[in-house]
C-alpha positions as CSV (number, residue, x, y, z in Angstrom):
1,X,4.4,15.6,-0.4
2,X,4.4,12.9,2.7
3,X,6.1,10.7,0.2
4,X,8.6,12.8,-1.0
5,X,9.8,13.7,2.6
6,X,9.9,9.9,3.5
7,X,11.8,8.8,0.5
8,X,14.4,11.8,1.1
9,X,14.5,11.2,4.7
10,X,15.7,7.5,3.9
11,X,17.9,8.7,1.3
12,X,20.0,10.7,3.7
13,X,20.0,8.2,6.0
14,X,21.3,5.7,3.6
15,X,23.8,7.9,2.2
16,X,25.5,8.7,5.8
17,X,25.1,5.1,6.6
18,X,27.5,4.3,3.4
19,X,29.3,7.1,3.9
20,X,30.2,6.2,7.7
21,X,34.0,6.2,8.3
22,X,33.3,3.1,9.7
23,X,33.4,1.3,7.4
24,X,31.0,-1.5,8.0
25,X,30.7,-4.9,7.3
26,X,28.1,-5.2,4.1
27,X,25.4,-7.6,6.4
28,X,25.6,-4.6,8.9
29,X,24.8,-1.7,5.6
30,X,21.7,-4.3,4.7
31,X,20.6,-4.7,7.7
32,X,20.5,-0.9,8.4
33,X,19.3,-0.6,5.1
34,X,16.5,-2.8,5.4
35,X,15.6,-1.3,8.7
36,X,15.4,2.2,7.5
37,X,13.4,1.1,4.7
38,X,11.0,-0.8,7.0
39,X,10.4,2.4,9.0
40,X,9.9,4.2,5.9
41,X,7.2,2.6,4.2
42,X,5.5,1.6,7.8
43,X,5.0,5.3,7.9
44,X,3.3,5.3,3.9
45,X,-0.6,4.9,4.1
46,X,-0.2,1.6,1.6
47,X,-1.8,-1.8,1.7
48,X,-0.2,-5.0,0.8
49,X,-0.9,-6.5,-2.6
50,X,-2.6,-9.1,-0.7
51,X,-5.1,-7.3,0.9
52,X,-5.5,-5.0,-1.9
53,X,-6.9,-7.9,-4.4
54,X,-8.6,-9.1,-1.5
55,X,-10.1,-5.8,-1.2
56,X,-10.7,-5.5,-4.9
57,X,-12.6,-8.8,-5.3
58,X,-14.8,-7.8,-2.2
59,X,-15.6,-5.2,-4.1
60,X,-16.3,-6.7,-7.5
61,X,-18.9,-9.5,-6.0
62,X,-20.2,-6.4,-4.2
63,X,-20.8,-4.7,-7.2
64,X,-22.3,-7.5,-8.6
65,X,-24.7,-7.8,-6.3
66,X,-25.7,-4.3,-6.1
67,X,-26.1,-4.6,-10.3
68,X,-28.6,-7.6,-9.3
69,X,-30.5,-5.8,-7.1
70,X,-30.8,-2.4,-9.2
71,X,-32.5,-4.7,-11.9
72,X,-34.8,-6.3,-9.5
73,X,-36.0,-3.3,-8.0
74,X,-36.5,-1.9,-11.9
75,X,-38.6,-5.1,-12.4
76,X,-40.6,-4.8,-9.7
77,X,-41.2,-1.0,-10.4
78,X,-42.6,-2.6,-14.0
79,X,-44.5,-4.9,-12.5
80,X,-46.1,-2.2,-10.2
81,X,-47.3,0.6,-13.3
């Protein structure tokens, strides 16, 4: 729902911006554009695609490890009946 109101919020202000009577210079509509933009997805609860693989092969080796350690534990558990 967040996103929704975001994505409209810079839709509006996009469209007034074009619509301006002021005709502005096309550098001045990207720049605003890209500003707006910026604001928009600052306010988003996203993560670059950087970190994200980052995160994601933290999370692999972490798994990994964890799958390592369950079958010790189970082979000590053997070794202990």
């Amino acid at each position: 729902m967040l996103h929704k109101l975001v994505i409209d919020a810079v839709s509006s202000q996009a469209s007034k911006l074009l619509m301006s009577e002021k005709g502005l210079p096309a550098p001045d509509v990207e720049k605003h554009l890209k500003t707006m933009l910026h604001s928009a997805l600052s306010k988003l609860d996203v993560v670059s695609r950087d970190e994200f693989e980052t995160q994601q092969a933290v999370l692999l080796r972490t798994r990994e490890r964890l799958e390592a350690l369950e079958a010790r534990v189970a082979e000590l558990e053997q070794q202990n009946q």
